[in-house]
Residue, then its C-alpha position, 0 to 999 in steps of 0.5 A: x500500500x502506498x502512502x496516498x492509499x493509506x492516507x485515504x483509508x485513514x480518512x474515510x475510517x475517519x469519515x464513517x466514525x463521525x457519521x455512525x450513532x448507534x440507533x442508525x439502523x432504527x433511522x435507516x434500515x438498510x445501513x450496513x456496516x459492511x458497505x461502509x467498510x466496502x467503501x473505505x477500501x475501494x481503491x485498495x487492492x493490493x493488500x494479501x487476503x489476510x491484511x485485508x480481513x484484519x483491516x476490515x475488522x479494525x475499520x470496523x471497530x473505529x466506525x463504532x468505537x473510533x477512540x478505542x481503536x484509531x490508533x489499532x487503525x493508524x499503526x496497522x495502515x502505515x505498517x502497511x507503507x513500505x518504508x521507501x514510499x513514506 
């Protein structure tokens, strides 16, 4: 992952936490989750099979809980940047 991609992750991760409150399902049925994530990784793709599944799983958690879990999100994406293209 580039640095560009990491930073967008970052910010879209970001994006959803401020947008996401516990009763948005009772206000909008069809929210899901999932597609916030989809969303948040769309122009990441070149990430093996399991950073992908840990990286959903962290966005996930900053979604819901962003202080809890931002600095899990922050550390694991930048991990991600090869140290050349920082």
């Amino acid at each position: 992952m580039n640095r560009d991609a990491a930073d967008e992750v970052v910010q879209k991760a970001g994006i959803l936490a401020v947008l996401y409150y516990p009763e948005i399902h009772a206000d909008d049925p069809e929210y899901s989750l999932a597609n916030d994530v989809t969303w948040a990784l769309e122009d990441v793709d070149e990430l093996s099979d399991d950073d992908r599944a840990v990286l959903v799983d962290i966005i996930s958690r900053v979604v819901i809980d962003p202080t809890g879990n931002r600095e899990a999100l922050t550390e694991f994406v930048y991990g991600l940047v090869p140290d050349d293209t920082q």
